[in-house]
Biopython code that builds the backbone (N, CA, C, O; Angstrom):
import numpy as np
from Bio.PDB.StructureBuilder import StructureBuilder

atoms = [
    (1, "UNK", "N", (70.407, 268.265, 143.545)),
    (1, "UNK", "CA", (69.997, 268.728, 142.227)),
    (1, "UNK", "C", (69.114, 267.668, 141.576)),
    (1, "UNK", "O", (69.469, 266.490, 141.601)),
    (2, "UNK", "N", (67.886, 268.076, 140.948)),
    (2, "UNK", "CA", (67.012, 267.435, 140.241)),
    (2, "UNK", "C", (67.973, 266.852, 139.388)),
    (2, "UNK", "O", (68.972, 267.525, 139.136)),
    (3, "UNK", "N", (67.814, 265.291, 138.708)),
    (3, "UNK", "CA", (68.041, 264.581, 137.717)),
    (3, "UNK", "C", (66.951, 264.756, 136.632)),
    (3, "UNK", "O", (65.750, 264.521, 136.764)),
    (4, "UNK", "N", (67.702, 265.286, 135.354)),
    (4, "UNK", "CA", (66.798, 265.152, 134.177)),
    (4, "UNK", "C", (67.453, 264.646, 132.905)),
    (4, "UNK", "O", (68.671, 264.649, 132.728)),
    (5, "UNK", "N", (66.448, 264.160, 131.928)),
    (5, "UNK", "CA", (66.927, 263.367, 131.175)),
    (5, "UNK", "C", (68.296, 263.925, 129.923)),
    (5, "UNK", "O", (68.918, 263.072, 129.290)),
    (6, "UNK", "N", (68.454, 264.777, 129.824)),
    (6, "UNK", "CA", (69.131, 265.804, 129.730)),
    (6, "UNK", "C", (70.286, 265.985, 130.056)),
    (6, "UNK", "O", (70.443, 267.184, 129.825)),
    (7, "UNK", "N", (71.682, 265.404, 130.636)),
    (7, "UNK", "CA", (72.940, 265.841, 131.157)),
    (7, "UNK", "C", (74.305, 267.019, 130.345)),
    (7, "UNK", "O", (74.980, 266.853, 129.329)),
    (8, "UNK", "N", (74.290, 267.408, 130.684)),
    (8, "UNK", "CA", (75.285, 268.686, 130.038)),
    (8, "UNK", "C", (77.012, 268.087, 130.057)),
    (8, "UNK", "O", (77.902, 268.322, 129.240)),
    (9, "UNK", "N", (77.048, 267.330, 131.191)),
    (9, "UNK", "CA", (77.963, 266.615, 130.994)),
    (9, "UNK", "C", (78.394, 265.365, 130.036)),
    (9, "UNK", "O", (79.506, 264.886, 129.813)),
    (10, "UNK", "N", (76.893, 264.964, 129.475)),
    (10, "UNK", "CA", (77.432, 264.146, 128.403)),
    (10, "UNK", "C", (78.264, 264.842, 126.661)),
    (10, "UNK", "O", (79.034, 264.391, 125.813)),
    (11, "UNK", "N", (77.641, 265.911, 126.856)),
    (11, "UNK", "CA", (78.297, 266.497, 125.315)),
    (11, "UNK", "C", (79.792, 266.230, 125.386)),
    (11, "UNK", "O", (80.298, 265.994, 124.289)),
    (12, "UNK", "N", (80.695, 266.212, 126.537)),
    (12, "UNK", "CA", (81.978, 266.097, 126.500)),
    (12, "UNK", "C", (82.037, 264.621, 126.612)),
    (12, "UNK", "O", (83.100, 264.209, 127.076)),
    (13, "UNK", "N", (81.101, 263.666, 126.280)),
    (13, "UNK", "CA", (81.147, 262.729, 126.175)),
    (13, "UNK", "C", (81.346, 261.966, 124.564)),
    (13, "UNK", "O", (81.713, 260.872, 124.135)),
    (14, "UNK", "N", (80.864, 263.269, 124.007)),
    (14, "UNK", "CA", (80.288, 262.466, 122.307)),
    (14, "UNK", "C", (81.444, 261.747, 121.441)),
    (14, "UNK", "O", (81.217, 261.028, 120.468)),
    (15, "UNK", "N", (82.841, 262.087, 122.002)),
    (15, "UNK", "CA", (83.612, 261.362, 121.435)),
    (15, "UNK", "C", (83.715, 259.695, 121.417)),
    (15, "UNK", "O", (84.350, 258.913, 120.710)),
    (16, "UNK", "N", (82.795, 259.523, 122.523)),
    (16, "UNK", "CA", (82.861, 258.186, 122.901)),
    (16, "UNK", "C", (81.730, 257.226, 122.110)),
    (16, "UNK", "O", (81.442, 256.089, 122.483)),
    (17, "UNK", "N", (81.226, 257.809, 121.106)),
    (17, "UNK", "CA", (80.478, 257.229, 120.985)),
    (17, "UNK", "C", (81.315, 256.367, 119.367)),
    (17, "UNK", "O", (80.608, 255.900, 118.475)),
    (18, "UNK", "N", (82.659, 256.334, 119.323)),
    (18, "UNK", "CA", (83.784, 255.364, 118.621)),
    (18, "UNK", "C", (83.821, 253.954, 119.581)),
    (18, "UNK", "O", (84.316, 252.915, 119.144)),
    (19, "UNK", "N", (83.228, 254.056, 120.956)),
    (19, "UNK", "CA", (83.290, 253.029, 121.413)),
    (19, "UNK", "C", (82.314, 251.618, 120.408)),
    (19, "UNK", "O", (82.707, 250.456, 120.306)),
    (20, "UNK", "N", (81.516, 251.973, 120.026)),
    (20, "UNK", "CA", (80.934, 250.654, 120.262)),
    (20, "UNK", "C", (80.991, 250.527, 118.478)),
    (20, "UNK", "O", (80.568, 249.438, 118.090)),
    (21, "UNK", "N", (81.217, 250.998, 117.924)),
    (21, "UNK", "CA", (81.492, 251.664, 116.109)),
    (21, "UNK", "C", (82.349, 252.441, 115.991)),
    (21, "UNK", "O", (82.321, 253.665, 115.869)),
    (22, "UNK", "N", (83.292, 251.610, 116.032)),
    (22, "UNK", "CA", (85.156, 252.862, 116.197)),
    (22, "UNK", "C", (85.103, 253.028, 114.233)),
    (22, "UNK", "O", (85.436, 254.140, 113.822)),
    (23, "UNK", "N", (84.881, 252.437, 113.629)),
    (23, "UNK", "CA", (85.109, 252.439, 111.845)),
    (23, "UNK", "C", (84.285, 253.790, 111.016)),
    (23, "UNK", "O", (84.600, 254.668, 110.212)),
    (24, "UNK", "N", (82.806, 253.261, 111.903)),
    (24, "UNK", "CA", (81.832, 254.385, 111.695)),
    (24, "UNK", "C", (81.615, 255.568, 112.317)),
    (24, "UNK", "O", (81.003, 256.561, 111.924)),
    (25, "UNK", "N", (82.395, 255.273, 113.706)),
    (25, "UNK", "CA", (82.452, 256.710, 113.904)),
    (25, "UNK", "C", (84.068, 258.082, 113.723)),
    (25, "UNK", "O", (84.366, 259.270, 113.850)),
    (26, "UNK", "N", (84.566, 256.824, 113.378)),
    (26, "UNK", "CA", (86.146, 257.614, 112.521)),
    (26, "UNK", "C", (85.503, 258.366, 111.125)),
    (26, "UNK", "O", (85.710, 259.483, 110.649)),
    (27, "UNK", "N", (84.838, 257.509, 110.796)),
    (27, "UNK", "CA", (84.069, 258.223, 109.078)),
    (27, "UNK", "C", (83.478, 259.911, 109.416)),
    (27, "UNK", "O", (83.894, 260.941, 108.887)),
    (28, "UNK", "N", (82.282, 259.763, 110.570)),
    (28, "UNK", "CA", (81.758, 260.375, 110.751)),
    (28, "UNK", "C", (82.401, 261.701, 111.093)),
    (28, "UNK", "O", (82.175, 262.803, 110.593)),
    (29, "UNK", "N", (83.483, 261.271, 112.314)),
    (29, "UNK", "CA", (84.165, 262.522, 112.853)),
    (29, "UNK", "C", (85.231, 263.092, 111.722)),
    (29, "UNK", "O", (85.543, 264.279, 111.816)),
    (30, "UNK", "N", (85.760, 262.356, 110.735)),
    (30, "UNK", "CA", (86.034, 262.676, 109.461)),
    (30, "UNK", "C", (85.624, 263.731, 108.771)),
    (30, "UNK", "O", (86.194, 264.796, 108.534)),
    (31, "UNK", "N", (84.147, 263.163, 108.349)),
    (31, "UNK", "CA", (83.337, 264.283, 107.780)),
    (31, "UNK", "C", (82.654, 265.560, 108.309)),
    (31, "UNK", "O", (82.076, 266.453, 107.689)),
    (32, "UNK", "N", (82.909, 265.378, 109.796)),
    (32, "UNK", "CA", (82.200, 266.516, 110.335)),
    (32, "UNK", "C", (83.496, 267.453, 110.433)),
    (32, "UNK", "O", (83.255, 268.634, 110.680)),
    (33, "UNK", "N", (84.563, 267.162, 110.305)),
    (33, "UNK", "CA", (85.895, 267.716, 110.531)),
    (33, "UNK", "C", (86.158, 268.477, 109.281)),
    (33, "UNK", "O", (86.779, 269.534, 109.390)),
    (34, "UNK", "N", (85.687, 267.998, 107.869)),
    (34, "UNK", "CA", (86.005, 268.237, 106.700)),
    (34, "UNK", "C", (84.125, 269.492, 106.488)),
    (34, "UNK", "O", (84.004, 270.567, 105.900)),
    (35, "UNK", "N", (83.512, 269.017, 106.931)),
    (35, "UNK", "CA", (82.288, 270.396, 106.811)),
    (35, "UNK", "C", (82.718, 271.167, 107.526)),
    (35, "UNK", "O", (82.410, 272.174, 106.888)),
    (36, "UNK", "N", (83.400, 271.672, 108.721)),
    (36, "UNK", "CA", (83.631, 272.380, 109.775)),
    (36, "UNK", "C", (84.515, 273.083, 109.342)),
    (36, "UNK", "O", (84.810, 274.051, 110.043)),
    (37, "UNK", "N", (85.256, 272.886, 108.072)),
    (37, "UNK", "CA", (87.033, 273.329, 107.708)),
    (37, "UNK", "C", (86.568, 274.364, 107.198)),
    (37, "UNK", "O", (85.510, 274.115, 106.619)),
    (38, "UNK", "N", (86.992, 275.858, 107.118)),
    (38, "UNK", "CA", (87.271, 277.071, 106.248)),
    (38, "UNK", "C", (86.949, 276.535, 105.406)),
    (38, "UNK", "O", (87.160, 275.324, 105.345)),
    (39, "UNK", "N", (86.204, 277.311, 104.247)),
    (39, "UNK", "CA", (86.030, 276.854, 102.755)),
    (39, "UNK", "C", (84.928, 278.054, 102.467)),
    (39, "UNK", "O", (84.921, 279.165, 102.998)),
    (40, "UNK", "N", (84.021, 277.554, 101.511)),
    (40, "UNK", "CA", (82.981, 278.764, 101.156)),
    (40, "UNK", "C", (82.676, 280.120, 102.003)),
    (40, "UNK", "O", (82.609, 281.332, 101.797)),
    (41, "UNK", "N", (82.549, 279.315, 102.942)),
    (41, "UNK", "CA", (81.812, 279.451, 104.358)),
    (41, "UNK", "C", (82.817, 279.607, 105.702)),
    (41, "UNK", "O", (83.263, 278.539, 106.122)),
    (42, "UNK", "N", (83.273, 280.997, 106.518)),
    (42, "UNK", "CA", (83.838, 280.833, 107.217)),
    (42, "UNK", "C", (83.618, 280.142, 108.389)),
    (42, "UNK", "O", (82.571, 279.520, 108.573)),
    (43, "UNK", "N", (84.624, 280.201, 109.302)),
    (43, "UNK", "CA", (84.223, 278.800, 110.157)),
    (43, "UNK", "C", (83.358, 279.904, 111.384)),
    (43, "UNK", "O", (83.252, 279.458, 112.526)),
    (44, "UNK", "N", (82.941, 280.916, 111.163)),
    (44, "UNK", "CA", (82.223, 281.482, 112.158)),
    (44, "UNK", "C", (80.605, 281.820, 111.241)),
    (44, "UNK", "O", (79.579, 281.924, 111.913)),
    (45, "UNK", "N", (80.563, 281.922, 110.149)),
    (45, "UNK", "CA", (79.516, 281.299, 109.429)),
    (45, "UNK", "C", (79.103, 280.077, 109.865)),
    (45, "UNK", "O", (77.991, 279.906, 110.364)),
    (46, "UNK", "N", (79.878, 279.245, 109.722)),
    (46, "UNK", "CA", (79.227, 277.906, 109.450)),
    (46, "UNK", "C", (78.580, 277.791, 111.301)),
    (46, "UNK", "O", (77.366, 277.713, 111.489)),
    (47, "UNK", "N", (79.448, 277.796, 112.349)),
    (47, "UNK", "CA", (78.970, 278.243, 113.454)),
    (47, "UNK", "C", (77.554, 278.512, 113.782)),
    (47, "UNK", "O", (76.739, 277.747, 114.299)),
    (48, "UNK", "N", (77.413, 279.689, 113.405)),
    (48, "UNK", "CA", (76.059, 280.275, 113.452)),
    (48, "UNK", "C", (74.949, 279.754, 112.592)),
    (48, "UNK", "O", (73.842, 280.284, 112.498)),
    (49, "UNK", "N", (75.355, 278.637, 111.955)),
    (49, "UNK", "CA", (74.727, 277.881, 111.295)),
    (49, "UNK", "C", (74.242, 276.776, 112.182)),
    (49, "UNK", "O", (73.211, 276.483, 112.788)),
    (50, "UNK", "N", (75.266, 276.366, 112.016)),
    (50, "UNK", "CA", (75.073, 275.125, 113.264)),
    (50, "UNK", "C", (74.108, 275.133, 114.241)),
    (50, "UNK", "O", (73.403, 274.271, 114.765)),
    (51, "UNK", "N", (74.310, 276.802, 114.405)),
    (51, "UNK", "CA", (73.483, 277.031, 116.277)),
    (51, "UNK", "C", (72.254, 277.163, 116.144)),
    (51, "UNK", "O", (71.410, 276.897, 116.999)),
    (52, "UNK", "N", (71.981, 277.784, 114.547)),
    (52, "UNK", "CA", (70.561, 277.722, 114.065)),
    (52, "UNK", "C", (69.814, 276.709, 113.943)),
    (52, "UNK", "O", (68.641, 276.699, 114.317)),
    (53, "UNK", "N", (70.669, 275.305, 113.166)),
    (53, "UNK", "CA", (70.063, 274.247, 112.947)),
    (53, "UNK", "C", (70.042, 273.626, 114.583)),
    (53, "UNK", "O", (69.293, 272.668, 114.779)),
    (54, "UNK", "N", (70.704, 274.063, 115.536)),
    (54, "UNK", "CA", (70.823, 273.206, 116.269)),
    (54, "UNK", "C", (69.594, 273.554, 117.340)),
    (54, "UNK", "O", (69.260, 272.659, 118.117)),
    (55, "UNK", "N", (68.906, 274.865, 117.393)),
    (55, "UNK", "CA", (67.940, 275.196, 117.612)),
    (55, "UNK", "C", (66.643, 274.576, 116.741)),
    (55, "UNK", "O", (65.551, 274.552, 117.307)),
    (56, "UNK", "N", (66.752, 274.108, 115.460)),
    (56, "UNK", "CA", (65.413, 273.942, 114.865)),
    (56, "UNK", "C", (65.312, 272.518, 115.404)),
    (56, "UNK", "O", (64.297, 272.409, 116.092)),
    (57, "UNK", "N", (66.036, 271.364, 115.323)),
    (57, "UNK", "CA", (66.286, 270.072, 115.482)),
    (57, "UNK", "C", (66.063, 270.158, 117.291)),
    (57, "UNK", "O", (65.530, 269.090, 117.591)),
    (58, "UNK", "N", (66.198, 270.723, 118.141)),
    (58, "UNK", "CA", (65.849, 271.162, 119.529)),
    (58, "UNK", "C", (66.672, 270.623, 120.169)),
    (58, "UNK", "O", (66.318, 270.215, 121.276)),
    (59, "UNK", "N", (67.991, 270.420, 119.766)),
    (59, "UNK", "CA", (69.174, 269.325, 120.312)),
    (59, "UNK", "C", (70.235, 270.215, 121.586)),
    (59, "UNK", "O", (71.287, 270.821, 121.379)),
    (60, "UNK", "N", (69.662, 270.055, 122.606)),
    (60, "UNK", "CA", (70.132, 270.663, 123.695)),
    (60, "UNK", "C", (71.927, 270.739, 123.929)),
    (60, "UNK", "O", (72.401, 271.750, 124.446)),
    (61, "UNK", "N", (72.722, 269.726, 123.553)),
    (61, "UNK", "CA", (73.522, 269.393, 123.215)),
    (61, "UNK", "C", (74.389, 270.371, 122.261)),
    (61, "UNK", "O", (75.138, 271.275, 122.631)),
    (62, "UNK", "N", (74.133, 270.011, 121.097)),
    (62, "UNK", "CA", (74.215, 271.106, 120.088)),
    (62, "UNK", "C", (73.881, 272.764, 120.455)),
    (62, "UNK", "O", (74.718, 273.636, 120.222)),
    (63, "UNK", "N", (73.098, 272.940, 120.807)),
    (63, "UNK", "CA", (73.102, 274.702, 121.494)),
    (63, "UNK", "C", (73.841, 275.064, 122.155)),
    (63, "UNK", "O", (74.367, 276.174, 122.070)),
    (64, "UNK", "N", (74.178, 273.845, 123.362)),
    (64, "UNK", "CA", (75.418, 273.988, 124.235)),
    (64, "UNK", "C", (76.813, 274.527, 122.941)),
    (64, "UNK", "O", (77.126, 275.565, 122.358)),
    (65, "UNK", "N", (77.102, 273.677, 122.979)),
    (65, "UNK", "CA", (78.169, 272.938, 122.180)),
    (65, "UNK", "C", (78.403, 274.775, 120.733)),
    (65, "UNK", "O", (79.529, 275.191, 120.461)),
    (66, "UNK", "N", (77.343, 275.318, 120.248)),
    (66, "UNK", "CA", (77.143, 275.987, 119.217)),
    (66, "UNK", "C", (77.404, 277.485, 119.552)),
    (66, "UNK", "O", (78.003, 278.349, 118.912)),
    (67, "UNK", "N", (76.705, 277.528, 120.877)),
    (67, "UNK", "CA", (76.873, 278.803, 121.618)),
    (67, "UNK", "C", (78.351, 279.233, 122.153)),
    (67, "UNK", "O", (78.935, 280.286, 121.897)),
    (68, "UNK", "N", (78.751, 278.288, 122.859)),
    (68, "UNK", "CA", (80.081, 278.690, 122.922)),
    (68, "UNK", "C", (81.022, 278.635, 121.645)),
    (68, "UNK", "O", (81.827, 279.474, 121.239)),
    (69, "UNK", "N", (80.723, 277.551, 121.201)),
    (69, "UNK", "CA", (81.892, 277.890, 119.589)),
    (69, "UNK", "C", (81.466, 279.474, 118.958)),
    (69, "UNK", "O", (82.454, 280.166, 118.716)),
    (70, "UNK", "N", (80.492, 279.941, 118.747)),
    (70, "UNK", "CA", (79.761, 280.621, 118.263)),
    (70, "UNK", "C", (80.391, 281.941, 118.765)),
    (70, "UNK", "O", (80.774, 282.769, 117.939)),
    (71, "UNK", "N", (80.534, 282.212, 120.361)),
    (71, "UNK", "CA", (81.305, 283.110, 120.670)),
    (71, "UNK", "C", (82.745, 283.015, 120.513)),
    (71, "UNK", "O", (83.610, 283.874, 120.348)),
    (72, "UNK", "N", (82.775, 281.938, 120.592)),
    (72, "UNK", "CA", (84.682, 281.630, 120.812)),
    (72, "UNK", "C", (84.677, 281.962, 118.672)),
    (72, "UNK", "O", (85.803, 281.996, 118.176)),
    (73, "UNK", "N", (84.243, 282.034, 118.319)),
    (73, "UNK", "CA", (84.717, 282.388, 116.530)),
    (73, "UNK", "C", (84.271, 283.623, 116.650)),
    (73, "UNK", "O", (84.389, 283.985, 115.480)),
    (74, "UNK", "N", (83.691, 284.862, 117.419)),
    (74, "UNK", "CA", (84.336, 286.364, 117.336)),
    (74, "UNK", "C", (82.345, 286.826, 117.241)),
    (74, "UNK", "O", (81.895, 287.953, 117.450)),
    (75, "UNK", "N", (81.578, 285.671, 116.903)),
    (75, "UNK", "CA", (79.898, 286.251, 116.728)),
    (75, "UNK", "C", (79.195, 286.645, 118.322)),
    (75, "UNK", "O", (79.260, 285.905, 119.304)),
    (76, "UNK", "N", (78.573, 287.902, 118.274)),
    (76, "UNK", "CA", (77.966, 288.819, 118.895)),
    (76, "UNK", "C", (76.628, 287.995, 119.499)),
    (76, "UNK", "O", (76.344, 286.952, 118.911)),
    (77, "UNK", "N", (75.801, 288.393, 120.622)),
    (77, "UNK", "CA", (74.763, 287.902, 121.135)),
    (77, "UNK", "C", (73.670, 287.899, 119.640)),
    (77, "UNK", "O", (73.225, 286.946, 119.001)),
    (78, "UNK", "N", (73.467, 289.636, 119.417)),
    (78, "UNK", "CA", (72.675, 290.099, 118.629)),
    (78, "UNK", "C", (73.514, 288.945, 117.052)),
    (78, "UNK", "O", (73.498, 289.792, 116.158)),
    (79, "UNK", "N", (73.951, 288.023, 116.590)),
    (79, "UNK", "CA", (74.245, 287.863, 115.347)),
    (79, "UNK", "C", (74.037, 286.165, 116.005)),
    (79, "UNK", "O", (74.825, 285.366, 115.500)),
    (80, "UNK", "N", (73.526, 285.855, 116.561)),
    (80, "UNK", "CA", (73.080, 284.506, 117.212)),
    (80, "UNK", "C", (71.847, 284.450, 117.421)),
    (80, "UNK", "O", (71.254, 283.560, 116.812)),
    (81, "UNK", "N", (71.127, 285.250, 118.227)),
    (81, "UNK", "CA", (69.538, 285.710, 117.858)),
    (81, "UNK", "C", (69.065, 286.109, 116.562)),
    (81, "UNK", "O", (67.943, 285.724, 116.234)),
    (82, "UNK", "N", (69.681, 286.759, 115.835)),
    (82, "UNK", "CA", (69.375, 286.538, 114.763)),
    (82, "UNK", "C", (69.393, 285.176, 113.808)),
    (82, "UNK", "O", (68.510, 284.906, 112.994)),
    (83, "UNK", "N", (70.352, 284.524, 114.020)),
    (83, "UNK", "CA", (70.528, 283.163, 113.560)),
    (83, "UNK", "C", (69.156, 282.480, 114.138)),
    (83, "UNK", "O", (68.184, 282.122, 113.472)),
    (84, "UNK", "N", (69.248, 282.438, 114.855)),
    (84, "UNK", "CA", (68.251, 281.606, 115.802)),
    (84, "UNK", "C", (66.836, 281.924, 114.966)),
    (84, "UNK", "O", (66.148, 281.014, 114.504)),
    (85, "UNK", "N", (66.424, 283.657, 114.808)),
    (85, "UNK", "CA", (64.952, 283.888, 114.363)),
    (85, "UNK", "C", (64.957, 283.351, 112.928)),
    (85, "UNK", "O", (63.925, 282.897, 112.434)),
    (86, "UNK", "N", (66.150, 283.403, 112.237)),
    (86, "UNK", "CA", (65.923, 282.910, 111.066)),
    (86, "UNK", "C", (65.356, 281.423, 110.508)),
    (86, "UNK", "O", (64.598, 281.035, 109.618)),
    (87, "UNK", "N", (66.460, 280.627, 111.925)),
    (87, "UNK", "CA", (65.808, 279.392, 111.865)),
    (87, "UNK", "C", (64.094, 279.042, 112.363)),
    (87, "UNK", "O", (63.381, 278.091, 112.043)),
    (88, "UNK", "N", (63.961, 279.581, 112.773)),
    (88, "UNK", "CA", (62.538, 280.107, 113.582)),
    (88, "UNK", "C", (61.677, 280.527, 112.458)),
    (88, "UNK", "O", (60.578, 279.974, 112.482)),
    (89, "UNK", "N", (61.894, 281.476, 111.329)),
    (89, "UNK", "CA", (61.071, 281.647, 110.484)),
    (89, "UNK", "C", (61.196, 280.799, 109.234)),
    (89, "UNK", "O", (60.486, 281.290, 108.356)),
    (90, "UNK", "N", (61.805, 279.756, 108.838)),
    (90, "UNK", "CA", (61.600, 279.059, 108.291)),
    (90, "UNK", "C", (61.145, 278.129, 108.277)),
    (90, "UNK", "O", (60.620, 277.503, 107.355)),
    (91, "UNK", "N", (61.349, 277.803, 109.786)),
    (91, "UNK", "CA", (60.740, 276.496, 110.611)),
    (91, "UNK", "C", (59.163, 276.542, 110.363)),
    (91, "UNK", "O", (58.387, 275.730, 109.859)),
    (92, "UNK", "N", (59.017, 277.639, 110.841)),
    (92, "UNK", "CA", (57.170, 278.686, 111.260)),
    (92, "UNK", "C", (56.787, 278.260, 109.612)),
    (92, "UNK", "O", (55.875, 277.479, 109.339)),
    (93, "UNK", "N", (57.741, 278.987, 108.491)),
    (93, "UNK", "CA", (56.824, 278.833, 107.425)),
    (93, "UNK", "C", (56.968, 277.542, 106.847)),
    (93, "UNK", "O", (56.195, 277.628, 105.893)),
    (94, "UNK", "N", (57.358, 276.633, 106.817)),
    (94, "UNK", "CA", (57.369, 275.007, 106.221)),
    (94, "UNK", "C", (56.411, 274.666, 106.787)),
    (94, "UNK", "O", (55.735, 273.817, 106.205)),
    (95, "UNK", "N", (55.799, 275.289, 108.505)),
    (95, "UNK", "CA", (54.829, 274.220, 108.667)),
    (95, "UNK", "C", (53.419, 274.895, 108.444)),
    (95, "UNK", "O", (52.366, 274.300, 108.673)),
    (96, "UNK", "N", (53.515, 276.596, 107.832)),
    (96, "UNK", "CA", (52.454, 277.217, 106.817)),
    (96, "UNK", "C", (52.524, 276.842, 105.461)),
    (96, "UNK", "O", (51.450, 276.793, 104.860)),
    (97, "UNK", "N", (53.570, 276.564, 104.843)),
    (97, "UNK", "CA", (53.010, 276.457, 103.718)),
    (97, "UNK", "C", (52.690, 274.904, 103.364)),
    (97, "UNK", "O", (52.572, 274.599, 102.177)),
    (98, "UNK", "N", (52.560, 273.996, 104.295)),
    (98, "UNK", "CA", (51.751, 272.673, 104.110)),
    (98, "UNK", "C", (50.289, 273.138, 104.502)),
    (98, "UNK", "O", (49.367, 272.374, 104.213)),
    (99, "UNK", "N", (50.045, 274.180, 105.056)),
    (99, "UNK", "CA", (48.436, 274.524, 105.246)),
    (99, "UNK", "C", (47.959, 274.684, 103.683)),
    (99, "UNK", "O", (46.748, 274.821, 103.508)),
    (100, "UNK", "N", (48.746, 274.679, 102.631)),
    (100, "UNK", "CA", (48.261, 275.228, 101.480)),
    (100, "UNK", "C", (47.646, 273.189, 100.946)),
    (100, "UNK", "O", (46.739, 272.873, 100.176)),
    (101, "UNK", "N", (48.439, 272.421, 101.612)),
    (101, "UNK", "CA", (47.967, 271.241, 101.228)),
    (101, "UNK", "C", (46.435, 271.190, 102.144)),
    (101, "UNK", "O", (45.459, 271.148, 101.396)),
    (102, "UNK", "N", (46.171, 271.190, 103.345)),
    (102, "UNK", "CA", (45.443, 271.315, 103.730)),
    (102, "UNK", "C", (44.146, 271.794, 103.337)),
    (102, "UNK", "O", (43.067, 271.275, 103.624)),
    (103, "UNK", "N", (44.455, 273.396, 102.284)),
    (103, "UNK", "CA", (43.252, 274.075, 101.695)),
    (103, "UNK", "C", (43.033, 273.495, 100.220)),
    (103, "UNK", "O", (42.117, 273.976, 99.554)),
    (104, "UNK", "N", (43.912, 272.381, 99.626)),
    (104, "UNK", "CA", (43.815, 271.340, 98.989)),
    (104, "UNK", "C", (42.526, 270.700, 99.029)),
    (104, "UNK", "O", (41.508, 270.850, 98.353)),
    (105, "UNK", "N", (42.808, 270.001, 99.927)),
    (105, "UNK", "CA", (42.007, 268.584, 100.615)),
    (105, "UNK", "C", (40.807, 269.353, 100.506)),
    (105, "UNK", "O", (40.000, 268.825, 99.741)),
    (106, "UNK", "N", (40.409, 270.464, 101.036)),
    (106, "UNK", "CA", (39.238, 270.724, 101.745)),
    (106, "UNK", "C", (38.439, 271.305, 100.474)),
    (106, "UNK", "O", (37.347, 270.890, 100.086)),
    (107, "UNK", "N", (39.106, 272.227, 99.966)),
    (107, "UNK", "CA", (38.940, 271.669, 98.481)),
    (107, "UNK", "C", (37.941, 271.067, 97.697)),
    (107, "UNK", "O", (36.862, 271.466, 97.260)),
    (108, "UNK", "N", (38.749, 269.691, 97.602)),
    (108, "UNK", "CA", (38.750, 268.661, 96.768)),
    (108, "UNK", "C", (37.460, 268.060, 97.363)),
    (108, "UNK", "O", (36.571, 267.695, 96.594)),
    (109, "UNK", "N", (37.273, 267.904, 99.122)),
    (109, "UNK", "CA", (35.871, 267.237, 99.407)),
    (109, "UNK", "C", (34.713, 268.407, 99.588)),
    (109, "UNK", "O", (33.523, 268.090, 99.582)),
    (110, "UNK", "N", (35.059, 269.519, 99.718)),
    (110, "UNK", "CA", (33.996, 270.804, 99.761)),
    (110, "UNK", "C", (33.152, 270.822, 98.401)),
    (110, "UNK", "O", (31.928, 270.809, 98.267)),
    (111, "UNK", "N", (33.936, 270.848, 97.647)),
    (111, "UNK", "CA", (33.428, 271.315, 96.258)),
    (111, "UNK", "C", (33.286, 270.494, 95.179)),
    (111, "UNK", "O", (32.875, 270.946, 94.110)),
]
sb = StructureBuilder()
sb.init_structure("model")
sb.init_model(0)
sb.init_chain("A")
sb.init_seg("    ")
for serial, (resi, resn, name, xyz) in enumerate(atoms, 1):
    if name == "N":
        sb.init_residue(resn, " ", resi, " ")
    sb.init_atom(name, np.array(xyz, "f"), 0.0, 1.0, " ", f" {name:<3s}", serial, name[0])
structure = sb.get_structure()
């Protein structure tokens, strides 16, 4: 099997990363424990959240990791693709509506 930079086996690794910052990463897994908890937002909401952001940020890891939680909390193919396009169209338009800076500039030295 090709080696790529990429391993799927490290995500079951991420706990380890208390090794070398056990203080800072107790904080961290803290707080990700306390966003993750039932609250506003069910924990299959927040899920499909996750899987969205974890698609915009392109974190291979995280998709892993999002997709299966994502099913394992009761969400449908079709309610994950959707997550996904949403993140996708916001993504698409943040990097249209800086074209409006763009027609700024051109603008400002055109005219």
């Amino acid at each position: 099997m090709e080696k790529t930079y990429y391993n799927p086996a490290d995500l079951k690794k991420f706990g380890n990363i208390s090794e070398f910052s056990p203080g800072l990463a107790e904080k961290f897994f803290s707080y990700y424990g306390e966003v993750f908890a039932e609250g506003e937002l069910t924990a299959r909401e927040k899920s499909l959240i996750a899987l969205a952001v974890a698609h915009t940020v392109q974190c291979p890891y995280c998709i892993d990791a999002y997709t299966v939680d994502s099913l394992e909390k009761g969400s449908t193919e079709g309610q994950m693709m959707e997550a996904i396009h949403v993140a996708a169209a916001i993504r698409g338009g943040a990097s249209l509506v800086h074209g409006v800076q763009m027609m700024n500039k051109v603008k400002e030295i055109v005219m």
